[in-house]
LOFI-616846 format. One record per residue (C-alpha): residue number from 1; x, y, z. Coordinates in pm, whole numbers, plus 32768, in hexadecimal, padded with zeros to 4 digits. Example, Ala and Ser with C-alpha at 12.3 -4.5 7.8 and 13.67 -1.06 7.14 Angstrom:
BEGIN
+-----+------+------+------+
! num !   px !   py !   pz !
+-----+------+------+------+
!   1 ! 84CE ! 7E3E ! 830C !
!   2 ! 8557 ! 7F96 ! 82CA !
+-----+------+------+------+
END
This chain:
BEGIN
+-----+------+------+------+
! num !   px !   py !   pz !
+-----+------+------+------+
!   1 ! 0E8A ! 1396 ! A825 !
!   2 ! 0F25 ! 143D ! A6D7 !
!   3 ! 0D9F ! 143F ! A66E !
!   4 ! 0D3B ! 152A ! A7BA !
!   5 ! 0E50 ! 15F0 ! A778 !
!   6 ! 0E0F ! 1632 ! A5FD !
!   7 ! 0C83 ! 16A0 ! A69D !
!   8 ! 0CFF ! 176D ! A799 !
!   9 ! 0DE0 ! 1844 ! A68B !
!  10 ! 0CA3 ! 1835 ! A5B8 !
!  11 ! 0BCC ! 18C1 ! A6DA !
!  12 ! 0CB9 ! 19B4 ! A722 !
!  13 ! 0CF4 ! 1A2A ! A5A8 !
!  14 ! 0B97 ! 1A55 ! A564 !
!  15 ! 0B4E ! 1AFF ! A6B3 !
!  16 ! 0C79 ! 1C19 ! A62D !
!  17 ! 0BA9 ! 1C44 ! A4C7 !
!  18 ! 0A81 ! 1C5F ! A540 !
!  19 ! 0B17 ! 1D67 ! A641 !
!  20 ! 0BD0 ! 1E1F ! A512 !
!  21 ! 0A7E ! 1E1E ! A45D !
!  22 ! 096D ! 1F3B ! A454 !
!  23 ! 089B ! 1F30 ! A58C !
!  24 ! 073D ! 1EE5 ! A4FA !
!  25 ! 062A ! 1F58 ! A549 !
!  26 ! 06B4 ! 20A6 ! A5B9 !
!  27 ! 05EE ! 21DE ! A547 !
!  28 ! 0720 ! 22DA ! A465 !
!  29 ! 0719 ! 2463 ! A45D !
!  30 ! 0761 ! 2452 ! A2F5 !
!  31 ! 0783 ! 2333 ! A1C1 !
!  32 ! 08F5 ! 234F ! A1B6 !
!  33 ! 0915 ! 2300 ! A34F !
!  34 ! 0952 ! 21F0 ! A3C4 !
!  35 ! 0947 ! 2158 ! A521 !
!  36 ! 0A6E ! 2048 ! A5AC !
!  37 ! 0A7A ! 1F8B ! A6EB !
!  38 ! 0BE1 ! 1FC1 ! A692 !
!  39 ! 0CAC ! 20C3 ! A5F7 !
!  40 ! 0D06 ! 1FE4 ! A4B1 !
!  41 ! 0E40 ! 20BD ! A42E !
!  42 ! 0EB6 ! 2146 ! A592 !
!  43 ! 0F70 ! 2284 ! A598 !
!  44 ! 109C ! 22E6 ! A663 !
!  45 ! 1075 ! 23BE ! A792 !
!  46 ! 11A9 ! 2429 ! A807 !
!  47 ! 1275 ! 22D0 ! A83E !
!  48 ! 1142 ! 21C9 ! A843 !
!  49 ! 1044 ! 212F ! A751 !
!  50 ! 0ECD ! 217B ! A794 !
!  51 ! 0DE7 ! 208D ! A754 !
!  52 ! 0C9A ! 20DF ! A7D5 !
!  53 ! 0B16 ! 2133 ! A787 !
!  54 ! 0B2D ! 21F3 ! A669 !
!  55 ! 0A6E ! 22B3 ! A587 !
!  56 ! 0AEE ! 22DC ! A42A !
!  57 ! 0A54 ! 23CD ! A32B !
!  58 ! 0B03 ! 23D6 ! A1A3 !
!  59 ! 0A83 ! 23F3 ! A057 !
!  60 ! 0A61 ! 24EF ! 9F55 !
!  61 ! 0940 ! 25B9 ! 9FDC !
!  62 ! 0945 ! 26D2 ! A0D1 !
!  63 ! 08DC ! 26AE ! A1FD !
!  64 ! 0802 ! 27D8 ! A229 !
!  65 ! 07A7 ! 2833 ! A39A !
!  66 ! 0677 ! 280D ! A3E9 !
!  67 ! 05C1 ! 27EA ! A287 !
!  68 ! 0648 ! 2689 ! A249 !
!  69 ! 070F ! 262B ! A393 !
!  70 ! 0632 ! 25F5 ! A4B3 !
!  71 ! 070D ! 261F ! A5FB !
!  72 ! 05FC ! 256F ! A6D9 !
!  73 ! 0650 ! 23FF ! A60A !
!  74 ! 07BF ! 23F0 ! A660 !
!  75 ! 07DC ! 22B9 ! A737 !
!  76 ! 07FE ! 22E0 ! A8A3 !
!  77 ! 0916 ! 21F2 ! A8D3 !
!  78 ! 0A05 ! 22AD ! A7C9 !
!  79 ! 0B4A ! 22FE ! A848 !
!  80 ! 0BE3 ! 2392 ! A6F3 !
!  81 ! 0B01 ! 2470 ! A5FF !
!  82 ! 0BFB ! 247D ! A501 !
!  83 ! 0B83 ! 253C ! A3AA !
!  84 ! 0CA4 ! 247A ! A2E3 !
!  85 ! 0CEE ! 2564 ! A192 !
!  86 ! 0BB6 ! 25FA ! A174 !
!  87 ! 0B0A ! 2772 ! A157 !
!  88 ! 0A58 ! 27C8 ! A275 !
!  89 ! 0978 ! 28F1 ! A270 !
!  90 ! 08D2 ! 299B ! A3D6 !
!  91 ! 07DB ! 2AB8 ! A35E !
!  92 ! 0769 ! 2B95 ! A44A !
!  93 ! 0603 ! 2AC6 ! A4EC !
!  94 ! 06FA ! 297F ! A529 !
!  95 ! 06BA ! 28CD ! A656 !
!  96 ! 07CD ! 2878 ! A768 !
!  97 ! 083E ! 26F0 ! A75D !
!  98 ! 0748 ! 2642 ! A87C !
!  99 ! 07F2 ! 25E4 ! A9D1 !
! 100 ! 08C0 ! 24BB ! A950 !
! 101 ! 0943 ! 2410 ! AABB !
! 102 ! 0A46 ! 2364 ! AA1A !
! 103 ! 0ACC ! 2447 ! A91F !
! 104 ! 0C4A ! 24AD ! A924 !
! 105 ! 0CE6 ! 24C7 ! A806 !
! 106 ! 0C63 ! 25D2 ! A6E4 !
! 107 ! 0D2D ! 25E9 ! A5A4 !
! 108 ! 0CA7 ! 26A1 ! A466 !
! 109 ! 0D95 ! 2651 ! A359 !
! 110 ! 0D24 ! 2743 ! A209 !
! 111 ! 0CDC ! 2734 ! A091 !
! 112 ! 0D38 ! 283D ! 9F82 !
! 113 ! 0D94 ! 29A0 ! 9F98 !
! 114 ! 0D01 ! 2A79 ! A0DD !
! 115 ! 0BEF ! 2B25 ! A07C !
! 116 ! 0AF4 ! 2ACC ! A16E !
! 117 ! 0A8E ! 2B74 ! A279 !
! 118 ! 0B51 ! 2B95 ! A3DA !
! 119 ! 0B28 ! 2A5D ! A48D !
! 120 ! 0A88 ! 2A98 ! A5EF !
! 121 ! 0B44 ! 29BE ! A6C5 !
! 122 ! 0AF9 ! 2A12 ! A82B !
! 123 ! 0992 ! 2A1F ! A7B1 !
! 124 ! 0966 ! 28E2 ! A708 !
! 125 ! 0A17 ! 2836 ! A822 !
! 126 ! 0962 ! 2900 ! A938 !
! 127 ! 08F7 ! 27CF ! A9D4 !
! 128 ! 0A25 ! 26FB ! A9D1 !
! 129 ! 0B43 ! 27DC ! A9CD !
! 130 ! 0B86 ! 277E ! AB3A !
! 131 ! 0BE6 ! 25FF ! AAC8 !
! 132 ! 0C99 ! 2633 ! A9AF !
! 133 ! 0DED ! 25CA ! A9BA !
! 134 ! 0E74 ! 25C0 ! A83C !
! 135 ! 0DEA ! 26B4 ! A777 !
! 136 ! 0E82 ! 2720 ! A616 !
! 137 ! 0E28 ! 27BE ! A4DA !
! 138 ! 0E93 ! 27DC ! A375 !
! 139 ! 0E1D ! 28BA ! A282 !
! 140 ! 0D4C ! 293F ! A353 !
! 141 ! 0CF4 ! 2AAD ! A320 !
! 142 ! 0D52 ! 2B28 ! A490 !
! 143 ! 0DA9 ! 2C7A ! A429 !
! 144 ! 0DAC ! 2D89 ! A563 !
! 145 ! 0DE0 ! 2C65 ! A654 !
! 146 ! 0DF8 ! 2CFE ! A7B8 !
! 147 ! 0DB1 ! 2C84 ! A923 !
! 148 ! 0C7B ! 2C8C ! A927 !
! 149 ! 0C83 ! 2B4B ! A80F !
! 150 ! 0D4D ! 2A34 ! A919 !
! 151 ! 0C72 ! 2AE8 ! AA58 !
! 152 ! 0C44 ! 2990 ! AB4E !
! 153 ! 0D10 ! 28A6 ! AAA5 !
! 154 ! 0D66 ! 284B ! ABD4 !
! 155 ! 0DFD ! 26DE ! AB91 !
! 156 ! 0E80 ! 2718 ! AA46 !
! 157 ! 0FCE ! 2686 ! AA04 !
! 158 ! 100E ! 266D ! A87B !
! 159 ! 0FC0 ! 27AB ! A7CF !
! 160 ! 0FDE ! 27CB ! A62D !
! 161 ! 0FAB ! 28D9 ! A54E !
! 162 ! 1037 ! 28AF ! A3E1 !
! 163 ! 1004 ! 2980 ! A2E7 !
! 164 ! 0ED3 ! 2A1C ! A38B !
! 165 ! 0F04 ! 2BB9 ! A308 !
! 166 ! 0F7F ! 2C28 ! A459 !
! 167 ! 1013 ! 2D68 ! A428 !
! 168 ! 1063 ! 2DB3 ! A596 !
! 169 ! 10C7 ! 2D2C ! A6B4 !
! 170 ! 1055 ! 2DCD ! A7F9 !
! 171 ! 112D ! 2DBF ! A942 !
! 172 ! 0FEC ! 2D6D ! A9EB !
! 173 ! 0F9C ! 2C6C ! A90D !
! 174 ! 0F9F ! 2B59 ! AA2A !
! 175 ! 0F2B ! 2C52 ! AB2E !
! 176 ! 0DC8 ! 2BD7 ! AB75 !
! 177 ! 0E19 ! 2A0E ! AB39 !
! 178 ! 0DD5 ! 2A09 ! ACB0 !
! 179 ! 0CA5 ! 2AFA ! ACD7 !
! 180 ! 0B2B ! 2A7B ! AC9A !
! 181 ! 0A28 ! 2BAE ! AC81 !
! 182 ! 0919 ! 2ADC ! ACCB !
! 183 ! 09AB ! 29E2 ! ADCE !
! 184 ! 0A90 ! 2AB5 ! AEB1 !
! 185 ! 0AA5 ! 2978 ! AF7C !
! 186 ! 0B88 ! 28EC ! AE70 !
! 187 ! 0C70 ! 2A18 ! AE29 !
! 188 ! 0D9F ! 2A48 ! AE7E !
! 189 ! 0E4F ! 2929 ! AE16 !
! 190 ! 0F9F ! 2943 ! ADA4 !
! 191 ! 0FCA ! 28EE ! AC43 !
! 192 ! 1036 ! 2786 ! ABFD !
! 193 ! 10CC ! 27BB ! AA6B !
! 194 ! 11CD ! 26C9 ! A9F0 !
! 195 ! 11CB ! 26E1 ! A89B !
! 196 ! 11A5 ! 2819 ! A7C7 !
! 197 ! 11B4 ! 2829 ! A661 !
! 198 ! 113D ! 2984 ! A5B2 !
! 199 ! 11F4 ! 2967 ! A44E !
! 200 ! 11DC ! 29EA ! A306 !
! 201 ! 112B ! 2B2A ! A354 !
! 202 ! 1184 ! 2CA1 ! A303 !
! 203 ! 11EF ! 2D3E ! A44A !
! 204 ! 12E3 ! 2E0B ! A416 !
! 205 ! 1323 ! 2EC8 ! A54B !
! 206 ! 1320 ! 2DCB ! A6D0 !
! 207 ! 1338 ! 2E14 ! A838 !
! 208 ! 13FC ! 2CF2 ! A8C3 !
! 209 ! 12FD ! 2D50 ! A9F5 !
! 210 ! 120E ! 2CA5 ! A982 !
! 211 ! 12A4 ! 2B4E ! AA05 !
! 212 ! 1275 ! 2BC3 ! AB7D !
! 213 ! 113D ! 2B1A ! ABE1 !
! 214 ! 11A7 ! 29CA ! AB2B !
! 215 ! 1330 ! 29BD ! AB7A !
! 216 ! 1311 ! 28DB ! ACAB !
! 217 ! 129B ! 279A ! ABF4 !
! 218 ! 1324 ! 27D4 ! AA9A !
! 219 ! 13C2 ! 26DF ! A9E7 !
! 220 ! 13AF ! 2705 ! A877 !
! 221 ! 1388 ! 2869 ! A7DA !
! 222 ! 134D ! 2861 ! A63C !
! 223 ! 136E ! 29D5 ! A5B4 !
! 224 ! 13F4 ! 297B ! A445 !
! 225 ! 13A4 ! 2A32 ! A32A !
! 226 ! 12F3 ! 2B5A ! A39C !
! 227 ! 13CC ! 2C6E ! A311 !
! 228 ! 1423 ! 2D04 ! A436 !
! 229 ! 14F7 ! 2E23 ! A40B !
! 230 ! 1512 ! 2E82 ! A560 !
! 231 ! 14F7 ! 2DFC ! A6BA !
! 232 ! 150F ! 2EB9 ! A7E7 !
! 233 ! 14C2 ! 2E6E ! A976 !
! 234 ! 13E3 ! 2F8D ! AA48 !
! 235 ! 13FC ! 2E22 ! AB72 !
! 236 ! 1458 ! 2EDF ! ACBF !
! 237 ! 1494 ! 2E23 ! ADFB !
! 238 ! 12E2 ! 2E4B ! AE28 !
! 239 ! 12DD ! 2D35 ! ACEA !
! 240 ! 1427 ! 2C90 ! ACCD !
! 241 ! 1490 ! 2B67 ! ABF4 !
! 242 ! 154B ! 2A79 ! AC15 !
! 243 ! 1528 ! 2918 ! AB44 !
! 244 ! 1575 ! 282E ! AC67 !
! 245 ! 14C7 ! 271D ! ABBB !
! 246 ! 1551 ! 277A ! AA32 !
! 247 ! 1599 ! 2642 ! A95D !
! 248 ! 158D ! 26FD ! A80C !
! 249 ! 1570 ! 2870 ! A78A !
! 250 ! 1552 ! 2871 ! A611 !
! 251 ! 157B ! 2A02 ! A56B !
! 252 ! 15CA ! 296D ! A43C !
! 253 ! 1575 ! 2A30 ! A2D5 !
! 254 ! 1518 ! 2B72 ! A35B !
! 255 ! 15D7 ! 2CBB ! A313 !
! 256 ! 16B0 ! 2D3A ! A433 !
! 257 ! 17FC ! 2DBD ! A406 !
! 258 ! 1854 ! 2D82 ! A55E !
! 259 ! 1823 ! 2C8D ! A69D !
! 260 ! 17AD ! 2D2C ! A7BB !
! 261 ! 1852 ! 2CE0 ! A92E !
! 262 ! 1712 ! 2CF5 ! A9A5 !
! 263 ! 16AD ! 2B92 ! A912 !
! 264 ! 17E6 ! 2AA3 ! A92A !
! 265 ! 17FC ! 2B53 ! AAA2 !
! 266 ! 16C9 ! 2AD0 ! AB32 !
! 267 ! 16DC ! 29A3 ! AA92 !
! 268 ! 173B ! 284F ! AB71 !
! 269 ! 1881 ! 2797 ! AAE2 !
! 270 ! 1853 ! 2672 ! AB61 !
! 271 ! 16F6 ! 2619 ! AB0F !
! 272 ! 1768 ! 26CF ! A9A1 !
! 273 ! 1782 ! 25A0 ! A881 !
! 274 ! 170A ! 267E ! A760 !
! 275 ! 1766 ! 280E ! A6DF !
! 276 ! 170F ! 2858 ! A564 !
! 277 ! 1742 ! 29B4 ! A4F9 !
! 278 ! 1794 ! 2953 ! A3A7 !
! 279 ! 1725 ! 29F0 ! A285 !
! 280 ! 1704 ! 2A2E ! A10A !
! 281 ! 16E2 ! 2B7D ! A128 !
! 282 ! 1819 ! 2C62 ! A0F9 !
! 283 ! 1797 ! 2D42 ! A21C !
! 284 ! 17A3 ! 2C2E ! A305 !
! 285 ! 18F7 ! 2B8C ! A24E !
! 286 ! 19BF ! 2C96 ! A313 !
! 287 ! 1B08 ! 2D00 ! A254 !
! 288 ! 1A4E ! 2D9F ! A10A !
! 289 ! 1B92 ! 2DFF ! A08A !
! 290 ! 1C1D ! 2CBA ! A0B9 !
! 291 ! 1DC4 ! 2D0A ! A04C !
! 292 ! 1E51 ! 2D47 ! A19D !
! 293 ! 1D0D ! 2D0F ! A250 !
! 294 ! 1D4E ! 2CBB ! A3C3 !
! 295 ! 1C0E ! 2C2C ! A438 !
! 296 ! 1C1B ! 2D11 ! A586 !
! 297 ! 1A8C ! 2D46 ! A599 !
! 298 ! 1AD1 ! 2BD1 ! A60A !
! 299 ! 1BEC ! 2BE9 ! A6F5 !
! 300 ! 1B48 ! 2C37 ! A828 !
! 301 ! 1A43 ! 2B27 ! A82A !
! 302 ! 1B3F ! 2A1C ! A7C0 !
! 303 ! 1C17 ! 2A96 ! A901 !
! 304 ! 1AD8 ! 2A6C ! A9B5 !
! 305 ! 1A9A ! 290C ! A93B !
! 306 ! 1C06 ! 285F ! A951 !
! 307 ! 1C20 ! 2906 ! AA98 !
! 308 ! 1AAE ! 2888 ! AB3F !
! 309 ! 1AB3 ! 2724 ! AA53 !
! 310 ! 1B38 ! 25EA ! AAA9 !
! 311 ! 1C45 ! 25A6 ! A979 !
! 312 ! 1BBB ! 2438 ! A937 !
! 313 ! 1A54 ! 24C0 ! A94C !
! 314 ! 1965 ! 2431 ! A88B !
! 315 ! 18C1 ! 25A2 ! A814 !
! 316 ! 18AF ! 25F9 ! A6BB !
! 317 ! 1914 ! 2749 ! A676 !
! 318 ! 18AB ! 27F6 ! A4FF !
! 319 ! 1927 ! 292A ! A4B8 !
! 320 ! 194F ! 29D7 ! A33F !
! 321 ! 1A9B ! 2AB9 ! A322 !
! 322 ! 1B36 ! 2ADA ! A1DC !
! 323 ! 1A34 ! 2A16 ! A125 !
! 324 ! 1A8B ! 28C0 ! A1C7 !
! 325 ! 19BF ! 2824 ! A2BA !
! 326 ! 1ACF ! 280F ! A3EC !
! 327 ! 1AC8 ! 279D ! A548 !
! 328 ! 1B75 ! 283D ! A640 !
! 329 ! 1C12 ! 2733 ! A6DD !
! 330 ! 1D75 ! 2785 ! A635 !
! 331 ! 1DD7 ! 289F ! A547 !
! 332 ! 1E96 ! 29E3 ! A5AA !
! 333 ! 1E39 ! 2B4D ! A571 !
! 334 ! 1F08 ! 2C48 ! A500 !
! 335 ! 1FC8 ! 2D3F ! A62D !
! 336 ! 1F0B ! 2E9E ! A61A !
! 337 ! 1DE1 ! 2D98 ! A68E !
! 338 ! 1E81 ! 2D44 ! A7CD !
! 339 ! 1F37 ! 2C55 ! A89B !
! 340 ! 1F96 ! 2AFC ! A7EA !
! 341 ! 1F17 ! 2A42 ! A911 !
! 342 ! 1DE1 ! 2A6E ! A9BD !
! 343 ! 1DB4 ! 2B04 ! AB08 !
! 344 ! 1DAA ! 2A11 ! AC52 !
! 345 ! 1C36 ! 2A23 ! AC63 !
! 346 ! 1B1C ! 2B28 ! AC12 !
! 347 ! 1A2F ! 2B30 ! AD22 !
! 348 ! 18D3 ! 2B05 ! ACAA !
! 349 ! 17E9 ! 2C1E ! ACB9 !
! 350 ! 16A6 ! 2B7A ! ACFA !
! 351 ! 15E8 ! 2BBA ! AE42 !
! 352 ! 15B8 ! 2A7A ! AEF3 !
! 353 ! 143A ! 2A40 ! AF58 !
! 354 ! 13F7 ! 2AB8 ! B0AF !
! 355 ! 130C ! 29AD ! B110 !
! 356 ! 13BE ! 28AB ! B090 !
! 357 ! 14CF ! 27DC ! B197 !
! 358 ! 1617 ! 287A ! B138 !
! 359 ! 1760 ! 277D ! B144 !
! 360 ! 182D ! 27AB ! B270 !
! 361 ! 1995 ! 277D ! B1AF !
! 362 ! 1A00 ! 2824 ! B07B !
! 363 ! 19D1 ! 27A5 ! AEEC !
! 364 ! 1AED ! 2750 ! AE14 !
! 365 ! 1A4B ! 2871 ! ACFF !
! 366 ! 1A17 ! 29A2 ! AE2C !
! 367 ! 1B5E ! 29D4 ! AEB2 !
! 368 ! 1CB4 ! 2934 ! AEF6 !
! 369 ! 1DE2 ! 2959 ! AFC6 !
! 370 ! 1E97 ! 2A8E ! AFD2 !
! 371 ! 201F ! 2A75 ! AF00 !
! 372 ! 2100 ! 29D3 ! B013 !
! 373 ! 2019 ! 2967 ! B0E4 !
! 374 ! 1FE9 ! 27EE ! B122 !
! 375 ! 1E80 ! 27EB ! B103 !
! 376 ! 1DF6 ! 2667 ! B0FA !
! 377 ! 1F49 ! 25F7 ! B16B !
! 378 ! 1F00 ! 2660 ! B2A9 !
! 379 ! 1DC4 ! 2579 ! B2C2 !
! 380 ! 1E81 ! 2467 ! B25E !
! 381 ! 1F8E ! 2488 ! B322 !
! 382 ! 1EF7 ! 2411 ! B463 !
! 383 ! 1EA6 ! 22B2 ! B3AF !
! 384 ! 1FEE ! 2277 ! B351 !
! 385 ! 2067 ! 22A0 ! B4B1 !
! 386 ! 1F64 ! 21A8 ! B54E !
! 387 ! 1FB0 ! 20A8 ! B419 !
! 388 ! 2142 ! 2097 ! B471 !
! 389 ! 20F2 ! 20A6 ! B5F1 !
! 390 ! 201D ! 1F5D ! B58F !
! 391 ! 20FC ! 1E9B ! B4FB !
! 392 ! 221D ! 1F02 ! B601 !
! 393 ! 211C ! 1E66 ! B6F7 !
! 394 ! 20D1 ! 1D22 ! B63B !
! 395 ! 2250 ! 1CF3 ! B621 !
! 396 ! 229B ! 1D2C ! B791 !
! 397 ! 2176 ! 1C39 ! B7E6 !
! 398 ! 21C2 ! 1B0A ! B6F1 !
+-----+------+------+------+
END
C-alpha cells in the first residue's frame, strides 16, 4: 500500500514539472520568449494568484516590433504576454498582435530610461482589446495618453500605468471603455474597472471628473506620486461620483496643500479600509510654519470621517500634518478650527445611481434622528412590549 502511495505522489510530482516546464515544440515570436502551459512565477491580480498559459519574454535584447518579434508566432493558447523587464520597441510598419482567443491579461513591464517611441496601445491590441481584463504598464512611454488609447476595453478590470510620462490626465479619459467603432453591437457597456493604479507620473494639474464613467465598480484607486498640485471636480449631477464600492484611495506623495470635500464626500465609509494622503513633501505636510500650526486644512475631513466611521473600524487612515504621519482617529485641533466634537452626521454628497435598487430604510452614515427625538427607540419599543406581554402569558398559563 505505502509503495502505491509513494507512485501516486511520484505521478503526481512529475505531472506538476512537466506542467511548470516550457511547452515544447511551440513555435516563439522572439529567442528570449518563452511559452508555459503554466504561468511558472504567477503574479497577483487584485486578491488572487494567476497561474495560467503564459507567454514570457526576458533577456537583454530588445524586442523590436516587427524586425525581430514576429506577432503571428505567439501561441494561441497564451493567456498572459508578459514582456518581464525588457525594452520593447513598436516602429511605425508594426503589425497588430493576431486574434489570440484566450488572451486576457497584457502587462509590459520596461527597461532603462524612456526614450523610445510612444507605445501604440489600442493599436497593437486592436484585436484583443475586447478580452483583456488586466492590463498594466511600466516604463512605458505613454506620453499624450487620451481616450482614444483604452477605446473597447470593454472587460477590463485591473488597469496600471507606472511611470509611463503621462503628463495629463483627461476627464474623458474613461469616456469611450464601453464603445467599439467597429462592433457597435458590443458598445455600450458600462465600464467594469476595479483596480486603478496610474503612479509616478508628472501631472500636475486633475479633474476629479475623470472618475465618472468608472466610479460604480471601483475598488482600489492608486494616484501616488504624481505631483499633483491641484485637483479640482467640473462632475455635475450629468457624471456624478460616488465610490460605492471604495476599499482604498491612495494620494500619497503628491503636492497639495489642501484636501478637497469633493473626494472624502463621495467616498463610501463603510466599504473605506484604506486613506493615504501622506507625504514627504512640505506642500502636502500642511502646517509649513509648524510653531503654532493648527492643522485646520485637516479639520473638516477628520469631522467627516469620525462622524461617517464606525470607531472600531478596521480603516486605515494616513494623513501628514506637522511632519508626523497621524491618523485621525484621536487628536484635537486647535478652536479658531471649529467645534471640538464633530457634527452628528454629514450627509454624503454623492448621487445615488438611478438604475440601481435604492434601500427602502435609511443608512447609519446619511442621516440620523433629529436632537430629542427618539429615533430607533421607537422601533424597538413595540418588541419590548410583546416580550413582557409573553412572559406575563407563560406565567398566567403554568
Amino acid at each position: 500500500m505505502s509503495v502505491y502511495i509513494f507512485l501516486l505522489v511520484w505521478a503526481a510530482a512529475v505531472h506538476c514539472t512537466s506542467q511548470m516546464q516550457r511547452a515544447n515544440p511551440v513555435s516563439v515570436p522572439h529567442p528570449g520568449c518563452t511559452f508555459y502551459l503554466k504561468n511558472p512565477f504567477g503574479f497577483l491580480n487584485g486578491s488572487h494568484h494567476v497561474t495560467v498559459p503564459a507567454t514570457i519574454c526576458e533577456g537583454s535584447q530588445d524586442f523590436l516590433l516587427p524586425d525581430n518579434f514576429n506577432v503571428s508566432l505567439v501561441y494561441a493558447d497564451t493567456e498572459i504576454l508578459n514582456f518581464n523587464i525588457v525594452r520593447v520597441i513598436v516602429k511605425d510598419n508594426y503589425t497588430p498582435l493576431p486574434h489570440l482567443p484566450h488572451l486576457r491579461y497584457f502587462m509590459l513591464n520596461g527597461r532603462g530610461r524612456l526614450n523610445t517611441p510612444r507605445f501604440p496601445l489600442n493599436g497593437l491590441l486592436i484585436y484583443n482589446k475586447n478580452y483583456i481584463i488586466h492590463l498594466e504598464l511600466d516604463l512605458v512611454n505613454m506620453s499624450g495618453l487620451n481616450k482614444a488609447d483604452f477605446n473597447g476595453f470593454i472587460r477590463l478590470k485591473y488597469l496600471v500605468l507606472t511611470r509611463c510620462k503621462i503628463t495629463a490626465l483627461g476627464k474623458d479619459i474613461f469616456e469611450e471603455l464601453g464603445i467599439i467603432a467597429d462592433t457597435p453591437a458590443l458598445s455600450g457597456i458600462f465600464p467594469h474597472l476595479e483596480y486603478v493604479t496610474i503612479a509616478f507620473n508628472d501631472i500636475e494639474q486633475l479633474d476629479w471628473a475623470f472618475l465618472s464613467p468608472i466610479s460604480r465598480h471601483l475598488k482600489v484607486l492608486n494616484l501616488e506620486n504624481n505631483n499633483f498640485r491641484s485637483v479640482t471636480s467640473t462632475a455635475d449631477s450629468n457624471s456624478p461620483i460616488f465610490l460605492e464600492s471604495i476599499e482604498s484611495l491612495d494620494l500619497s506623495n503628491n503636492k497639495l496643500s489642501t484636501l478637497p470635500r469633493f473626494i472624502y464626500e463621495n467616498l463610501n465609509p463603510r466599504s473605506l479600509t484604506y486613506f493615504g494622503f501622506t507625504s514627504g513633501y512640505r506642500e502636502q505636510q500642511f502646517c509649513e510654519n509648524y510653531d503654532g500650526c493648527t492643522c485646520c486644512e485637516l479639520y473638516t475631513f477628520t469631522m467627516w470621517y469620525r462622524s461617517n466611521v464606525p470607531e472600531l473600524s478596521n480603516s486605515r487612515i494616513r494623513l501628514t500634518c506637522r511632519g508626523r504621519d497621524d491618523t485621525v482617529h484621536s487628536g484635537s485641533f486647535s478652536p479658531e478650527c471649529g467645534p471640538a466634537d464633530p457634527p452628528t452626521r454629514i450627509p454624503i454628497s454623492g448621487t445615488p445611481d438611478p438604475t440601481r435598487p435604492q434601500p427602502t430604510g435609511q443608512t447609519d452614515y446619511e442621516t440620523t434622528a433629529e436632537p430629542g427625538s427618539q429615533g430607533n427607540c421607537q422601533k424597538t419599543e413595540p418588541l419590548i412590549v410583546s416580550v413582557v406581554s409573553l412572559c406575563l402569558m407563560q406565567l398566567i398559563l403554568f
